[in-house]
C-alpha positions in Angstrom: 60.9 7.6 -0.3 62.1 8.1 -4.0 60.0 9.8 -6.6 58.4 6.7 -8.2 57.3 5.0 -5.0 55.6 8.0 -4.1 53.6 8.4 -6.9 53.2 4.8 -7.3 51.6 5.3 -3.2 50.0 8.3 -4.3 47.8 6.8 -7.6 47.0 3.8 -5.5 45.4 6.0 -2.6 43.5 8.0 -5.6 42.1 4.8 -6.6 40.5 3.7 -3.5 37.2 6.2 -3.4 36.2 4.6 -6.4 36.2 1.2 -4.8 33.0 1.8 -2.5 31.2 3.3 -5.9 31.7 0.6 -8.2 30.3 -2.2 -5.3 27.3 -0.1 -4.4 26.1 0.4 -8.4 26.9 -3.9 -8.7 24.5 -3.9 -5.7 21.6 -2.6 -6.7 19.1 -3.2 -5.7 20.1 -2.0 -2.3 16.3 -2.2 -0.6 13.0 -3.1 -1.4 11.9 -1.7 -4.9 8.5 0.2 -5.4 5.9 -0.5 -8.4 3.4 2.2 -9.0 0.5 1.5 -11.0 -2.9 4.3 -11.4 -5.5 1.9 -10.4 -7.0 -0.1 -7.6 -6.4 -3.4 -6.7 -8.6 -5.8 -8.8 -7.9 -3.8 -12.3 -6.4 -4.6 -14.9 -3.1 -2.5 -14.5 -3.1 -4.0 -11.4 -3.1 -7.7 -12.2 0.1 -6.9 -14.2 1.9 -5.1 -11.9 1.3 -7.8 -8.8 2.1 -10.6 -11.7 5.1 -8.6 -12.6 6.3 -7.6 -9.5 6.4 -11.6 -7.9 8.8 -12.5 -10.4 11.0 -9.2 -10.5 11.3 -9.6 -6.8 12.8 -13.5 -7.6 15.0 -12.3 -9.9 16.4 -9.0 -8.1 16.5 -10.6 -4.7 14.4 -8.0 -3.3 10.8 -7.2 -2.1 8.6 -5.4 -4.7 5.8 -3.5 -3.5 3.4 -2.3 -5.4 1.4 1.1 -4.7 -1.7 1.3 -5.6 -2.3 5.4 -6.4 -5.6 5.4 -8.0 -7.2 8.3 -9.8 -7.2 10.9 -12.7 -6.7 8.1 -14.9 -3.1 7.1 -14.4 -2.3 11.0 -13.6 -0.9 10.3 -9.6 1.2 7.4 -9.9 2.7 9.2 -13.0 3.1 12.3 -11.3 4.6 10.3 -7.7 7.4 8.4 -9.8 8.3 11.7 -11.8 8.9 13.3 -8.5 11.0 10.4 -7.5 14.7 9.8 -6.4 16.2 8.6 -9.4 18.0 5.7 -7.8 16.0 2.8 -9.6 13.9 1.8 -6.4 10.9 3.4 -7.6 9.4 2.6 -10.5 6.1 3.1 -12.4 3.6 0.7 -14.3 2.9 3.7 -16.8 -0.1 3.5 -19.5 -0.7 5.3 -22.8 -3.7 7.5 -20.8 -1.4 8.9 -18.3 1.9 8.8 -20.8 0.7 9.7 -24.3 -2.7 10.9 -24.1 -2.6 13.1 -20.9 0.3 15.7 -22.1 -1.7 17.1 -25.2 -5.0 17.2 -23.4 -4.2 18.9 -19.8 -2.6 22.2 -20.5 -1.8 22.1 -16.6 -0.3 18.2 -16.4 2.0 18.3 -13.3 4.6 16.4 -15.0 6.3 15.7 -18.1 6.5 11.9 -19.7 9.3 13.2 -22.1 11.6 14.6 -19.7 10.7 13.1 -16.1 10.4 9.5 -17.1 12.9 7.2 -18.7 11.1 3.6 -20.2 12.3 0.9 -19.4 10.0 -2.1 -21.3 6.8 -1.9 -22.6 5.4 -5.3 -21.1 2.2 -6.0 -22.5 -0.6 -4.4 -24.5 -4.6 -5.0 -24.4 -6.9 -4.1 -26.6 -10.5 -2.8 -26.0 -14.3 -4.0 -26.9 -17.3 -2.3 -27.5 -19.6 -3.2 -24.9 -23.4 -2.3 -24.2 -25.5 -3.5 -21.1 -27.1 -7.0 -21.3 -30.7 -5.6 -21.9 -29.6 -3.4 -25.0 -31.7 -4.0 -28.4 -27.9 -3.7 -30.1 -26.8 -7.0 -31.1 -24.3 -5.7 -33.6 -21.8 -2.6 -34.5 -24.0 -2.2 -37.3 -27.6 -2.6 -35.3 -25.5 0.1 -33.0 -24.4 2.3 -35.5 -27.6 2.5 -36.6 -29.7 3.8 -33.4 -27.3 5.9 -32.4 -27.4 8.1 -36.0 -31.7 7.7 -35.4 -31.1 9.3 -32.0 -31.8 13.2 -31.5 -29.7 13.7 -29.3 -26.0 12.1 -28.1 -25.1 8.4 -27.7 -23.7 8.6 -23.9 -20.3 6.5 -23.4 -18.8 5.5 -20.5 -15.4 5.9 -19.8 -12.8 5.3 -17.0 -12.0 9.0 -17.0 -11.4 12.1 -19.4 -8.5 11.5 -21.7 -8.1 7.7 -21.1 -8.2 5.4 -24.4 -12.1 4.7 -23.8 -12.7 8.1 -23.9 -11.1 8.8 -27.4 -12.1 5.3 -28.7 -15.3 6.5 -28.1 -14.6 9.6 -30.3 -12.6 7.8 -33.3 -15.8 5.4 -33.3 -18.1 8.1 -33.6 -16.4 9.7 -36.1 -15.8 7.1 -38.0 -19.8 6.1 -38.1 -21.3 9.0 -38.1 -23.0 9.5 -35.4 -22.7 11.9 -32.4 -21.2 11.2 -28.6 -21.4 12.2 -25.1 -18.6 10.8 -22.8 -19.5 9.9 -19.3 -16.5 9.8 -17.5 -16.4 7.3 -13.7 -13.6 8.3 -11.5 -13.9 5.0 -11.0 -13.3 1.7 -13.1 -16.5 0.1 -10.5 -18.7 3.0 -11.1 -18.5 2.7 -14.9 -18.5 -1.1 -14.5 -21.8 -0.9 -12.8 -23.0 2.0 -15.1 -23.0 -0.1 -18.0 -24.3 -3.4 -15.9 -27.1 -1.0 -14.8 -28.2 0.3 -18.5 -27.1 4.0 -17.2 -25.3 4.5 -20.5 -25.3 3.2 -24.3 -21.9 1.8 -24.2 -18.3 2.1 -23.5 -14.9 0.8 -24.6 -13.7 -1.5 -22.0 -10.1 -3.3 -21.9 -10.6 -7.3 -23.1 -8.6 -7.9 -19.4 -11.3 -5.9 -17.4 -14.3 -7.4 -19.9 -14.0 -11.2 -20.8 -14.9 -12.4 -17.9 -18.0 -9.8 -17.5 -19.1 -11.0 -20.7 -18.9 -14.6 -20.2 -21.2 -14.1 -17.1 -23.6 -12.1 -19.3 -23.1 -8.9 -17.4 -22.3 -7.3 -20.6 -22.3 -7.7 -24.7 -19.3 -7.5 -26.5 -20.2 -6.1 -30.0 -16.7 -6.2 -31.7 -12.7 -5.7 -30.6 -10.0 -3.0 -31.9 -7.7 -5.7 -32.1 -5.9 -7.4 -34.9 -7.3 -10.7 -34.6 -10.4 -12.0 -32.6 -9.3 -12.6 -28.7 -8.8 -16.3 -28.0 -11.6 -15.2 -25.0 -13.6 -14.5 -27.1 -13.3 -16.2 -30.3 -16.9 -15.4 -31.4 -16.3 -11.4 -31.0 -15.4 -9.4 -34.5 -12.9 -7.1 -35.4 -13.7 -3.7 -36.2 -11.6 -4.4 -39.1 -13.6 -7.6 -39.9 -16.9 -4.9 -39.9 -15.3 -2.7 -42.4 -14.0 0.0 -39.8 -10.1 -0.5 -39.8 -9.6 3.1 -38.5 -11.1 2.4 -35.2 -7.6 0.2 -34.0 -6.6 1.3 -30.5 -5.3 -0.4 -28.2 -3.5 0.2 -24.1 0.1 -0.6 -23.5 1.7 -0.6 -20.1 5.1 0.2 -20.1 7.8 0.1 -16.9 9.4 3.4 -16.2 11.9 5.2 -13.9 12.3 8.6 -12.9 14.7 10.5 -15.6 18.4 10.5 -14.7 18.5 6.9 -12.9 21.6 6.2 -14.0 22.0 3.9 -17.6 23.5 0.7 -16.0 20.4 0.5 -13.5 18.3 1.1 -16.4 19.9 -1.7 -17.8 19.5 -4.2 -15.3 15.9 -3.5 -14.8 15.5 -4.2 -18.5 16.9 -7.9 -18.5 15.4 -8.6 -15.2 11.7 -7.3 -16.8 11.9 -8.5 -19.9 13.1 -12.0 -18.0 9.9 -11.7 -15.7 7.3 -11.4 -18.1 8.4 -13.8 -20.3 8.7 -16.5 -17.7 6.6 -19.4 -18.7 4.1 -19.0 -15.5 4.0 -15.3 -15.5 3.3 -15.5 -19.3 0.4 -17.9 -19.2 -1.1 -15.8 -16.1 -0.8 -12.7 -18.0 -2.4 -14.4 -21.2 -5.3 -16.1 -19.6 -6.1 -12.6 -17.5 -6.8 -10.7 -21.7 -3.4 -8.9 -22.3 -0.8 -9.6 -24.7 2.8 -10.2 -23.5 5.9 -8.2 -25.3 8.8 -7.4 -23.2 11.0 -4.9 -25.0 14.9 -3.2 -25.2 14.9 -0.1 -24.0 15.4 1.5 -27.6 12.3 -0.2 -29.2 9.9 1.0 -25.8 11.6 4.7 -26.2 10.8 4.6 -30.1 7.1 3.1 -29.2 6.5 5.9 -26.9 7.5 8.9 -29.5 5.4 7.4 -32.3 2.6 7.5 -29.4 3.1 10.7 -28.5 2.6 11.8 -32.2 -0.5 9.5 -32.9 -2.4 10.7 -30.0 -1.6 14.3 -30.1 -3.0 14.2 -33.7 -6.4 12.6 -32.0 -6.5 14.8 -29.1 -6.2 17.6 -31.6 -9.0 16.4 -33.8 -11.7 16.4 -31.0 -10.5 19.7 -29.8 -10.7 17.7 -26.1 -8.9 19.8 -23.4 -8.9 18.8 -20.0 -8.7 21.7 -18.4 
């Protein structure tokens, strides 16, 4: 065997452990891919993420589960995916409570957003409304406003949990009016539900998703919205912006993440195919009719969305002087 056929042998047996490598990263998925979203079936969050994950499974040829791990407002689904293999087959539907809001409010947060997670797309958004029960002599922000400044003592809020966007929207509106507040916070989104049903508290911030259809069966009063524009749900509902009150703008995104170090070209993939299923013509209507508003971004604009949120709600968490623990 002469020099040159031997090296010529000797490059081509080099180059055949790369074979098996490149055809298992084209064939990801390899199994059944895991969606993780903080809340219990029914919710909000959850809606997405079983909308979501129908058409991602069409499109990836593979089963999506999703796994419901509800509690500490978003904290144990975060924490779970964090903790994950980073192989792409587990991934979280992440929201600004457990993302933006949770690391400068708990001191002792089991995991870290910045350096554990890697966004994918941020898929939709939802904005909240000020609610009060049924049987409340508040008819507007202003008839509100205006009982809760005559009151003694605090104006008691529900929320879905300490540190989640109800709990500082609460804050920011009473702040911004004047007036003095005490957060109730529900481990669960059906204790607060029936605490404001029930008259137990003043009001609360509640998601339009989770609230349209309580208000349209007169469980609830929906006194104005943080959002932009009135909801086409609720076309008769103000802006806070409309009211004079600009500052108190808010809103939840949900955003798709994977556990830091999946490699880039998964990353990749899952964008396309994401993107692809939320802005599917079916899966768009669904997700508009259930109170959310549908985005699907590139991977740059979700990572530059989730540093300016990290700034913006550190500067709020900071100017309540809210720790968590």
């Amino acid at each position: 065997m002469t020099d040159s056929v031997r090296r010529r042998l000797m490059t081509a047996l080099a180059a055949l452990p790369m074979v098996p490598l490149a055809a298992s990263a084209q064939a990801f998925p390899e199994k059944a891919l895991k969606l993780t979203v903080g809340f219990p079936p029914g919710t909000g969050p959850d809606v997405v993420a079983r909308l979501l994950g129908q058409k991602l499974a069409e499109l990836l040829g593979q089963q999506v589960v999703v796994d419901n791990r509800a509690g500490a407002g978003g904290q144990i689904a975060a924490q779970t995916v964090a903790k994950s293999p980073a192989d792409g087959h587990t991934l979280l539907l992440g929201e600004v409570g457990s993302i933006s809001i949770a690391p400068p409010a708990f001191s002792k947060l089991p995991y870290d957003p910045a350096k554990e997670l890697a966004g994918i797309s941020e898929v939709v958004r939802s904005d909240f409304l000020l609610v009060v029960p049924p049987n409340s002599a508040a008819r507007s922000v202003s008839e509100f406003v205006a009982a809760s400044r005559a009151k003694a003592d605090k104006t008691n809020f529900a929320t879905f949990g300490a540190g989640t966007p109800g709990h500082f929207g609460a804050e920011l509106l009473a702040e911004s009016a004047g007036f003095k507040v005490e957060p109730i916070h529900y481990r669960a989104t059906g204790d607060a539900v029936t605490a404001i049903v029930a008259g137990d508290v003043a009001a609360a911030f509640v998601s339009t998703a989770l609230g349209a259809a309580q208000i349209k069966g007169g469980k609830m009063r929906a006194l104005a919205t943080t959002a932009a524009s009135r909801s086409p749900l609720l076309p008769d509902v103000p802006t806070f912006a409309e009211l004079g009150m600009p500052g108190v703008d808010f809103s939840a995104w949900f955003a798709v993440f994977a556990p830091a170090g999946t490699p880039a070209s998964v990353l990749d993939l899952l964008n396309k195919q994401v993107v692809a299923a939320v802005q599917h013509a079916e899966t768009k209507a669904k997700l508009q009719e259930a109170g959310f508003t549908v985005l699907g971004t590139d991977r740059a604009a979700t990572e530059q969305m989730l540093r300016a949120e990290a700034q913006r709600w550190a500067k709020v968490v900071r100017s309540t002087g809210f720790r968590g623990d």
